[in-house]
Backbone as JSON Lines, residues from 0, in Angstrom:
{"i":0,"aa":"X","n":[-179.31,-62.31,-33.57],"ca":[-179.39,-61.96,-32.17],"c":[-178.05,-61.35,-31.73]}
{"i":1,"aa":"X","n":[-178.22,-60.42,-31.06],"ca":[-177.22,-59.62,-30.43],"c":[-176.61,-60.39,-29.39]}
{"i":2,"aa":"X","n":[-175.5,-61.26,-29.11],"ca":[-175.34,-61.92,-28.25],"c":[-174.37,-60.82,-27.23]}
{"i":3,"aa":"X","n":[-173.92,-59.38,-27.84],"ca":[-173.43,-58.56,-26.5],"c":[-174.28,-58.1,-25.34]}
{"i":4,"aa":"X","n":[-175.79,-57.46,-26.17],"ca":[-176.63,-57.28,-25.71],"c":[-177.21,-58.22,-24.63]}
{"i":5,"aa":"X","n":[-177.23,-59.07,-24.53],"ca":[-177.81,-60.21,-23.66],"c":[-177.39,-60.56,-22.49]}
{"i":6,"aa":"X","n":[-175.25,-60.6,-22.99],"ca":[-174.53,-60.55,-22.26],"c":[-174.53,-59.67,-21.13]}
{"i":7,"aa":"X","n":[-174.66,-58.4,-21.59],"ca":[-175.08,-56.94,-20.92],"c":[-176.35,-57.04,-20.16]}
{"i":8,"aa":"X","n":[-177.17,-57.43,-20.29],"ca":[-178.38,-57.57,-19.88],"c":[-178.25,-58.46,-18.71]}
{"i":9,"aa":"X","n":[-177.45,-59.32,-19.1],"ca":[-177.56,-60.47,-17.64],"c":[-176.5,-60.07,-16.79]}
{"i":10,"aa":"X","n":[-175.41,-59.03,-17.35],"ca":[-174.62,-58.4,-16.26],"c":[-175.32,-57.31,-15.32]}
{"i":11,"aa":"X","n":[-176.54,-56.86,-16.0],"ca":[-176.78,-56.07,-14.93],"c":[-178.01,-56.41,-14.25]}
{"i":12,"aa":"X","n":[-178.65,-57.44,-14.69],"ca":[-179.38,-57.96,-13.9],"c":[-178.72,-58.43,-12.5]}
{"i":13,"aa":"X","n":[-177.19,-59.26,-12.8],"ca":[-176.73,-59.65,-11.71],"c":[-176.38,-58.66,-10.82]}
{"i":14,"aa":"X","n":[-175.66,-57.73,-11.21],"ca":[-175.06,-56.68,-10.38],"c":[-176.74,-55.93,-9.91]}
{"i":15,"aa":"X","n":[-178.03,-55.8,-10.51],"ca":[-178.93,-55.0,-9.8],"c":[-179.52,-56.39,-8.8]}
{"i":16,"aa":"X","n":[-179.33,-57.67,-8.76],"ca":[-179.71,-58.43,-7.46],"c":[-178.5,-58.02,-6.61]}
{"i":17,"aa":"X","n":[-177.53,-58.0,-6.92],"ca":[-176.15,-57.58,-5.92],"c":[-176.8,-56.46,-4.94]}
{"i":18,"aa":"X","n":[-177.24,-55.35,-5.56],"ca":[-177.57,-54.16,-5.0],"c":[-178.73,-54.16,-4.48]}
{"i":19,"aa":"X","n":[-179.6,-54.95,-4.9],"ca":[-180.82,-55.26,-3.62],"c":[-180.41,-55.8,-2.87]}
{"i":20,"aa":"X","n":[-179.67,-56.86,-2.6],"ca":[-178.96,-57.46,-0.93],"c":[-178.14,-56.76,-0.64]}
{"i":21,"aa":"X","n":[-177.85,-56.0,-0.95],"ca":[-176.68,-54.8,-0.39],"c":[-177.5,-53.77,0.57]}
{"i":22,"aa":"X","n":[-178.73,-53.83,-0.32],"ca":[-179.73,-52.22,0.2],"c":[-180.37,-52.86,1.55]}
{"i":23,"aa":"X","n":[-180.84,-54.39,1.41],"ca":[-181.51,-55.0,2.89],"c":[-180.44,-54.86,3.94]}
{"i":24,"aa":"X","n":[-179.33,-54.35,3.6],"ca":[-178.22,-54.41,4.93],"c":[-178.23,-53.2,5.28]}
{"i":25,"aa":"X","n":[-178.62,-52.26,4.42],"ca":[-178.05,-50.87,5.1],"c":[-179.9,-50.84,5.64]}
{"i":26,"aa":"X","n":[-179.11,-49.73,6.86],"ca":[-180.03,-49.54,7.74],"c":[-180.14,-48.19,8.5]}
{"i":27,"aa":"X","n":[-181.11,-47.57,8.74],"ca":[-181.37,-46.48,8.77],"c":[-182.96,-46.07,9.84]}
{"i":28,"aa":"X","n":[-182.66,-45.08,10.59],"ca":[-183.47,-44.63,12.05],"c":[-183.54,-43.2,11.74]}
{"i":29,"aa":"X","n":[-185.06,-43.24,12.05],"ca":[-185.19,-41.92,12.21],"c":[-186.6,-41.74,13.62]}
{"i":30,"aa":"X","n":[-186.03,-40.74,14.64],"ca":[-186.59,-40.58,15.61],"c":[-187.59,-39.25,16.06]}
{"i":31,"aa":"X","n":[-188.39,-39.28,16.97],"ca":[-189.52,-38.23,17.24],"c":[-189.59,-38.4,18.62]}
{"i":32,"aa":"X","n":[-189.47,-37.62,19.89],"ca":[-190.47,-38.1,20.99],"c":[-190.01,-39.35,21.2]}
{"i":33,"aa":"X","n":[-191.1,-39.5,21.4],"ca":[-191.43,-41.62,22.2],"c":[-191.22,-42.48,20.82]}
{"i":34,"aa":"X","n":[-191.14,-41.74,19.91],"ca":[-191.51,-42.96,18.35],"c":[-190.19,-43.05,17.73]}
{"i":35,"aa":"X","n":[-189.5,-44.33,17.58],"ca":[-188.47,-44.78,16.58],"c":[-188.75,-45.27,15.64]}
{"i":36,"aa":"X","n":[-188.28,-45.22,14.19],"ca":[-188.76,-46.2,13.1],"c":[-186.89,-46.51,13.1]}
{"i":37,"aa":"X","n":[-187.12,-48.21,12.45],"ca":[-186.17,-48.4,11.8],"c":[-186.66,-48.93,10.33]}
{"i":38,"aa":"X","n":[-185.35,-48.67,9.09],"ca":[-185.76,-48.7,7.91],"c":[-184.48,-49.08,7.05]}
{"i":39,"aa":"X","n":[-184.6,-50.02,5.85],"ca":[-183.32,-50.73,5.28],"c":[-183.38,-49.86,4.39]}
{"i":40,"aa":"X","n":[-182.48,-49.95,3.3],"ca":[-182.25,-49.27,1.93],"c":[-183.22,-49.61,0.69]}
{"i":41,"aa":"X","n":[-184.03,-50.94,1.09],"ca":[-185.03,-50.93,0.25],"c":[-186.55,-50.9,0.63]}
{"i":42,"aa":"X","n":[-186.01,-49.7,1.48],"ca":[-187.32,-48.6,2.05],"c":[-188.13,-49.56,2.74]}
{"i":43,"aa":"X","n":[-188.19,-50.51,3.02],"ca":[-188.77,-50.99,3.97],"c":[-188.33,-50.88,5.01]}
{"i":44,"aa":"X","n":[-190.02,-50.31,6.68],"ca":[-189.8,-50.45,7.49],"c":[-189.6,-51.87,8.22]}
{"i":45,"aa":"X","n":[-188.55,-51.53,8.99],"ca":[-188.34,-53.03,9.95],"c":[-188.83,-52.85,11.27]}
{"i":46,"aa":"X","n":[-188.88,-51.59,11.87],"ca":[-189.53,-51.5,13.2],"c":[-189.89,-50.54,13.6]}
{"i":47,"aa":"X","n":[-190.94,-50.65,14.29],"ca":[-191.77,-49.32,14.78],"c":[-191.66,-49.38,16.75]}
{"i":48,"aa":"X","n":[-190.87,-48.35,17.25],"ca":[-190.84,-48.69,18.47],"c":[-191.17,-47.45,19.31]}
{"i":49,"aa":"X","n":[-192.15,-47.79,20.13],"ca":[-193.15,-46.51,21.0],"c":[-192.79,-46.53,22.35]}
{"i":50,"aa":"X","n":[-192.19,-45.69,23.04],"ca":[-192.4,-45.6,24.3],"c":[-193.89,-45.38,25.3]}
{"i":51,"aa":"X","n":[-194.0,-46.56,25.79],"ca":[-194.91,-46.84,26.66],"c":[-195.6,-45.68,27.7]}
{"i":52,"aa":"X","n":[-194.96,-44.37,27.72],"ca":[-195.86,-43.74,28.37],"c":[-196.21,-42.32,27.44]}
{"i":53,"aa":"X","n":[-196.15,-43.44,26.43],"ca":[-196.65,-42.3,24.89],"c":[-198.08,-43.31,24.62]}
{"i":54,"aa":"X","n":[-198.34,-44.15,25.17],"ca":[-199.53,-45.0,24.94],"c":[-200.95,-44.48,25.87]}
{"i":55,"aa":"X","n":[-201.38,-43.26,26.05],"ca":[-202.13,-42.55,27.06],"c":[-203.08,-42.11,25.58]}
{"i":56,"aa":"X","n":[-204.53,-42.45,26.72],"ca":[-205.45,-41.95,25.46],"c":[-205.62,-40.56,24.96]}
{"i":57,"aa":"X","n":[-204.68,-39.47,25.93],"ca":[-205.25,-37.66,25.98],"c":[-203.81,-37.66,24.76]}
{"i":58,"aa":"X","n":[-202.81,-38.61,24.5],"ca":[-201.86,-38.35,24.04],"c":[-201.76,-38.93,22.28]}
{"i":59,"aa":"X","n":[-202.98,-39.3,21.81],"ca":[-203.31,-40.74,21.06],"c":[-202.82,-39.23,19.59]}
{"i":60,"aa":"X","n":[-203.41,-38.07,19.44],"ca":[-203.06,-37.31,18.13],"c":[-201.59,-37.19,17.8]}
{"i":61,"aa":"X","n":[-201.08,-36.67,19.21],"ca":[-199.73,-36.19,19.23],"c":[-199.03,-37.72,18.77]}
{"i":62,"aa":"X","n":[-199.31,-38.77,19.08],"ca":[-198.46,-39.97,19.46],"c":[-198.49,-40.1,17.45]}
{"i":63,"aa":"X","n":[-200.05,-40.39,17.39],"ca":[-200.61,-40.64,15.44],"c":[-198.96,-39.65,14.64]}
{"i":64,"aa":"X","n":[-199.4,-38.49,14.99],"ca":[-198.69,-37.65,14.3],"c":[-197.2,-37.76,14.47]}
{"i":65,"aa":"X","n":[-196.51,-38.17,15.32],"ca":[-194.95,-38.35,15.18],"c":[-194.6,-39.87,14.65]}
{"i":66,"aa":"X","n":[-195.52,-40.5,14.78],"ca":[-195.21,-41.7,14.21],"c":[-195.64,-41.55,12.64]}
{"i":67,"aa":"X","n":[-196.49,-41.09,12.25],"ca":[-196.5,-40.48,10.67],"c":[-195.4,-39.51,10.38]}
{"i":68,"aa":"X","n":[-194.92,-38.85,11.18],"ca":[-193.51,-38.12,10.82],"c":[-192.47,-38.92,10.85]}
{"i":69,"aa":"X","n":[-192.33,-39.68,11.36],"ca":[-191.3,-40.57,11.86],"c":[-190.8,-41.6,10.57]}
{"i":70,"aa":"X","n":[-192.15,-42.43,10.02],"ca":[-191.7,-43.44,9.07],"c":[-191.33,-42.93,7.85]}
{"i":71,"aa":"X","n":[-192.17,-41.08,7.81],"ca":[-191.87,-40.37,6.38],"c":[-190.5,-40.71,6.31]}
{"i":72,"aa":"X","n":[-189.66,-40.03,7.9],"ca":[-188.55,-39.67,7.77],"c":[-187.68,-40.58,7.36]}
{"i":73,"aa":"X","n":[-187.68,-42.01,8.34],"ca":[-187.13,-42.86,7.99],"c":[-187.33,-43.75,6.39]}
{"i":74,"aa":"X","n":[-188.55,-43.38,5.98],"ca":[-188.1,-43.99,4.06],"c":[-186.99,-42.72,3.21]}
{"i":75,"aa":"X","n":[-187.87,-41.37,3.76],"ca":[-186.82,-40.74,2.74],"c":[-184.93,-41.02,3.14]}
{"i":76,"aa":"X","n":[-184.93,-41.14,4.12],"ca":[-183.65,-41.65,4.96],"c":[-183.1,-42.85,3.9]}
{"i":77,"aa":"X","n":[-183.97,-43.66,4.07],"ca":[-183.34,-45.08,2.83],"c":[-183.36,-44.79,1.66]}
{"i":78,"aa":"X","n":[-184.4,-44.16,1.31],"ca":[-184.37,-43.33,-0.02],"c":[-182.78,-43.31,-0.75]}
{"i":79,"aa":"X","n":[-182.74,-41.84,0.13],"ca":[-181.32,-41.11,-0.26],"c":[-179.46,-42.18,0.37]}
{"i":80,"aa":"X","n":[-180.08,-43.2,1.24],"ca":[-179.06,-44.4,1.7],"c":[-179.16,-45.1,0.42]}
{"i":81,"aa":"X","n":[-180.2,-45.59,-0.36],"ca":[-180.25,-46.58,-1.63],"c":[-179.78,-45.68,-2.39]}
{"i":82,"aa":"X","n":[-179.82,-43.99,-2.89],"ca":[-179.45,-43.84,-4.24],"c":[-178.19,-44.03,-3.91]}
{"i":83,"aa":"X","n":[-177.63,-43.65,-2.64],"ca":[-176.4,-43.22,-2.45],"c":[-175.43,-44.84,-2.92]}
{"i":84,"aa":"X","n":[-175.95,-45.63,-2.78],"ca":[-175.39,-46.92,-2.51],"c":[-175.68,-47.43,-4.04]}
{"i":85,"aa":"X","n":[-176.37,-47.02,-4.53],"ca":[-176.93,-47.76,-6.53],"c":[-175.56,-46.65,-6.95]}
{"i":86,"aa":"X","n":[-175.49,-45.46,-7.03],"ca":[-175.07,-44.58,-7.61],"c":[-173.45,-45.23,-7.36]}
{"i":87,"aa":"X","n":[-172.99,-45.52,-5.71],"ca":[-171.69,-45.64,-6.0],"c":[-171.17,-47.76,-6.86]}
{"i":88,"aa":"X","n":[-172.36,-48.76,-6.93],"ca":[-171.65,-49.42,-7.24],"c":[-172.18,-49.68,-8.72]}
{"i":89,"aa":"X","n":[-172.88,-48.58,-9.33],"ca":[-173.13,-48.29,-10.54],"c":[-172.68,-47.62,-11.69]}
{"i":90,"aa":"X","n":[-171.99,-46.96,-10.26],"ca":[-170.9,-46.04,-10.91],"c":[-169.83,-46.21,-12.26]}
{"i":91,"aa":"X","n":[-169.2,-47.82,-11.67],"ca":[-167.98,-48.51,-12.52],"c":[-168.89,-49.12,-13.71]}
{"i":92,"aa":"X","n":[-169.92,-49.52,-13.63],"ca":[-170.6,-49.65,-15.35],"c":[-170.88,-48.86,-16.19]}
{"i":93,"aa":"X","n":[-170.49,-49.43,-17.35],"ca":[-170.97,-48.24,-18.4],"c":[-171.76,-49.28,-19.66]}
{"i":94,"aa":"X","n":[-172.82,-49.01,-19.28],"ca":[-174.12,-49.44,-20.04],"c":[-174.3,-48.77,-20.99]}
{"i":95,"aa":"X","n":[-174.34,-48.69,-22.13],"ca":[-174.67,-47.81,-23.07],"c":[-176.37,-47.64,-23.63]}
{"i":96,"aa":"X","n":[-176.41,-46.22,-23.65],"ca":[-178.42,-46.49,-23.57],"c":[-178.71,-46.07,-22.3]}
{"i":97,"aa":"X","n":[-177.78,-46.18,-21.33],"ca":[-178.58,-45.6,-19.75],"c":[-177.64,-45.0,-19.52]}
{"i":98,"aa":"X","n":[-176.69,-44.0,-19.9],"ca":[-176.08,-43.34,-19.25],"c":[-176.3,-41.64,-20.04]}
């Protein structure tokens, strides 16, 4: 048994839980109109917030449609916040086999 290998293995297991609680902190908005999303680094939305006189039934497509623009925006937003954030504390390892 390769006992470097293992070693290695459980170093980056630790350091990739590091970087998932790192990614639930960063946080990220993206806005439309009446519709806010908020969104962490591990692309999950945390909130969807509508202004109340965006809640009219003649207004119900327009309202659908920015709030489907809205959460796109805000994952690709965490998206590019998570690579940005893997890439810099991934940076200082050198794994051999993944680089």
């Amino acid at each position: 048994m390769d006992f470097s290998r293992v070693k290695q293995a459980m170093e980056l297991k630790s350091q990739l839980d590091k970087i998932q609680k790192e990614l639930a902190k960063v946080i990220v908005e993206a806005e439309k109109g009446p519709v806010k999303v908020t969104a962490n680094g591990q692309q999950k939305v945390l909130s969807i917030t509508i202004a109340p006189d965006a809640l009219k039934p003649e207004k119900a497509k327009q309202l659908e449609d920015n709030v489907l623009k809205v959460v796109n925006d805000a994952l690709e937003k965490a998206k590019k916040a998570s690579s940005k954030e893997m890439a810099g504390m991934m940076g200082g390892m050198n794994i051999s086999g993944l680089s």
